[in-house]
C-alpha positions as CSV (number, residue, x, y, z in Angstrom):
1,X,-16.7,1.4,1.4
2,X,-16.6,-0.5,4.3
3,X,-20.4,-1.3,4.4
4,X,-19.8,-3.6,1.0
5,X,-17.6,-5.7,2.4
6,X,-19.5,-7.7,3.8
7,X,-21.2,-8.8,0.3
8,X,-18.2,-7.8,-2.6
9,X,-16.6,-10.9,-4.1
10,X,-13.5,-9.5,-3.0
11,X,-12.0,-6.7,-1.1
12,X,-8.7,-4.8,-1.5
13,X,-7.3,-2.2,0.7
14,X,-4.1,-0.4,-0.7
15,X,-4.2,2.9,0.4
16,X,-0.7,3.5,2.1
17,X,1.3,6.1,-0.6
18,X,-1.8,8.7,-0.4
19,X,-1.2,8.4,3.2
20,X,2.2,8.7,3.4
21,X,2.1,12.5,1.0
22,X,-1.5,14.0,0.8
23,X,-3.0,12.7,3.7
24,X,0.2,12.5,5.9
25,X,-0.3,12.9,9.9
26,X,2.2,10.8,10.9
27,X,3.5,7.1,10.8
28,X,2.0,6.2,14.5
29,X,-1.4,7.9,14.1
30,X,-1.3,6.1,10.6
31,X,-0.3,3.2,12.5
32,X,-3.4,3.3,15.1
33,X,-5.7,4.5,12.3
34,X,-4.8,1.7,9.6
35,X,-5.0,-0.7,12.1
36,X,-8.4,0.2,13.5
37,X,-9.6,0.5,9.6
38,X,-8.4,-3.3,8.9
39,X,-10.4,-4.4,12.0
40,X,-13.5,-3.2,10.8
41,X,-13.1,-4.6,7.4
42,X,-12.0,-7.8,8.5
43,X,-15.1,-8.6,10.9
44,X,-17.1,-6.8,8.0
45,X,-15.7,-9.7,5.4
46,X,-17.4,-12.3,8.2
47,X,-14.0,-14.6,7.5
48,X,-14.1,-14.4,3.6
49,X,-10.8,-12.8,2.3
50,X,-9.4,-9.5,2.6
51,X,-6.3,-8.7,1.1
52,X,-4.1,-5.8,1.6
53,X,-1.7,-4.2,-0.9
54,X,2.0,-3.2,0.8
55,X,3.8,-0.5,-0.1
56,X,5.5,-1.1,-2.9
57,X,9.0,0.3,-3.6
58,X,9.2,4.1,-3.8
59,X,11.7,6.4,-5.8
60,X,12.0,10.0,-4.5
61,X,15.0,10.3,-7.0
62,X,12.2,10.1,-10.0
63,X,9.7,13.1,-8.9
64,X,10.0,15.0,-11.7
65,X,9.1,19.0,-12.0
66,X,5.7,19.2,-14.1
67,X,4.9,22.5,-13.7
68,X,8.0,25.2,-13.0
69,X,5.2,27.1,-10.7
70,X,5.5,27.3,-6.7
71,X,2.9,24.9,-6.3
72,X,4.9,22.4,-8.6
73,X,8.0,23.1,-7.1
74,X,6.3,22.3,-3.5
75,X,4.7,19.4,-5.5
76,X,8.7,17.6,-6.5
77,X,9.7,18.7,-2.9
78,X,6.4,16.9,-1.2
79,X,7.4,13.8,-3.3
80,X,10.7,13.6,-2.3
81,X,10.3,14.1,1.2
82,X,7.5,11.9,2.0
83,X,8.8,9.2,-0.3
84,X,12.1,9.1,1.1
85,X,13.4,5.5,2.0
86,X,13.1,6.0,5.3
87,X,9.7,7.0,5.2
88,X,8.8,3.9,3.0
89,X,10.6,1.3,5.2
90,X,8.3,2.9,8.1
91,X,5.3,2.6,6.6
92,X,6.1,-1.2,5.6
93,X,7.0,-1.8,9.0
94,X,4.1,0.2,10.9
95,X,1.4,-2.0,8.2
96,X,2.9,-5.3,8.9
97,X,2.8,-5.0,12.3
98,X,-0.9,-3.6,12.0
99,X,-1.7,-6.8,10.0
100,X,0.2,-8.9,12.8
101,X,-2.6,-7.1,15.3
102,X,-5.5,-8.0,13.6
103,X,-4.6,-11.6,13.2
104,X,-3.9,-12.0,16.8
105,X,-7.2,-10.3,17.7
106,X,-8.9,-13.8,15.4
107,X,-8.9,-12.3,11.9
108,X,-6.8,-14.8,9.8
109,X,-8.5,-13.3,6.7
110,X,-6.6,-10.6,6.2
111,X,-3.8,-11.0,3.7
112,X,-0.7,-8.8,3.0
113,X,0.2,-8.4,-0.9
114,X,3.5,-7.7,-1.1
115,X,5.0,-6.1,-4.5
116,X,8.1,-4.7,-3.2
117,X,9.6,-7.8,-5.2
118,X,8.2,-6.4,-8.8
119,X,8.6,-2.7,-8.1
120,X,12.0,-2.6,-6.5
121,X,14.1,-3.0,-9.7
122,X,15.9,-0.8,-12.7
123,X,12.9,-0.9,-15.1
124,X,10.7,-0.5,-12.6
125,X,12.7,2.5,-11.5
126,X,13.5,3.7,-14.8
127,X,9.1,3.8,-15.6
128,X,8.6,5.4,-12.2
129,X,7.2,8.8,-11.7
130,X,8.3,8.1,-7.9
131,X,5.2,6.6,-6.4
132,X,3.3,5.3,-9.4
133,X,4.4,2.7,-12.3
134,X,3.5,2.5,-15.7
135,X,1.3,-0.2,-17.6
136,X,3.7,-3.1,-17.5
137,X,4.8,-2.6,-13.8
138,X,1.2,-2.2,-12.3
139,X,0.0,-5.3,-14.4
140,X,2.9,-7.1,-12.6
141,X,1.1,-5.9,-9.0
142,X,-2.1,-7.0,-10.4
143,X,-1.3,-10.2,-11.5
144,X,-0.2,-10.8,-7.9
145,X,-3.4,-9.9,-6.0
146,X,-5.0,-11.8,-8.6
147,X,-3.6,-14.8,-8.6
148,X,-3.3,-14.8,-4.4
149,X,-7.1,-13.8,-5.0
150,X,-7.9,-16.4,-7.3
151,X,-5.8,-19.1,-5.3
152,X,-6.9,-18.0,-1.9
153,X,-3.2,-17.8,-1.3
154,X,-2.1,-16.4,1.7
155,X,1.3,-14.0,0.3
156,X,2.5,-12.1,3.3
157,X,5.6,-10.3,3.3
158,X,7.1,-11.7,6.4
């Protein structure tokens, strides 16, 4: 929540892909909303680190049926939509340039994680179920956030 960040060791936001399928109202609204959320946490963190995971790459292509039911049929359709290329490249854009407004407004604490590197591959594609990754891919991600954790490095995508 964003009431602990003021006293958590260390505080990671990555909540893009749910808001880009279950929770989806729009890349602007997102926009406005993400950016207002970063705000808080970064004046909650009182200039200690907050680090924010980008959307990593996406694969429509790999939303598989799991259920041949309507509601899993509108599941494989959901995925593919919302996790369409151009959907992902907006969201990217729409959270760097969030991250952008909260360090002009005096928050240089906030740090973009970007993964697009270790997710936008074959293997990575090939262990996809279109938004998530399996063991070896997701340790990948981690290992990022934790060594820029670990190393107070500053890894932002642009």
């Amino acid at each position: 929540s964003i009431e602990s960040m003021s006293t958590d060791d260390i505080s990671v936001i990555g909540i893009a892909a749910w808001d880009m399928g279950e929770y989806y109202r729009g890349v602007n609204t997102w926009f406005t909303k993400m950016k207002g959320l970063l705000l808080q946490a970064a004046k909650k963190r009182n200039g200690r680190p907050l680090y924010v995971m980008h959307v990593h790459h996406l694969y429509p292509s790999q939303c598989k049926l799991q259920h041949d039911t309507e509601r899993g049929r509108k599941s494989v359709k959901k995925c593919r939509r919302c996790n369409a290329e151009d959907a992902m490249l907006a969201f990217r854009e729409a959270l760097e340039s969030a991250i952008i407004c909260v360090k002009t407004s005096g928050f240089d604490n906030v740090h973009l994680v970007d993964t697009f590197g270790i997710t936008s591959n074959s293997f990575a594609e090939r262990v996809s179920d279109g938004v998530h990754f399996d063991g070896v891919v997701t340790r990948g991600e981690v290992n990022l956030l934790l060594a820029a954790a670990g190393r107070g490095m500053r890894h932002v995508g642009r």
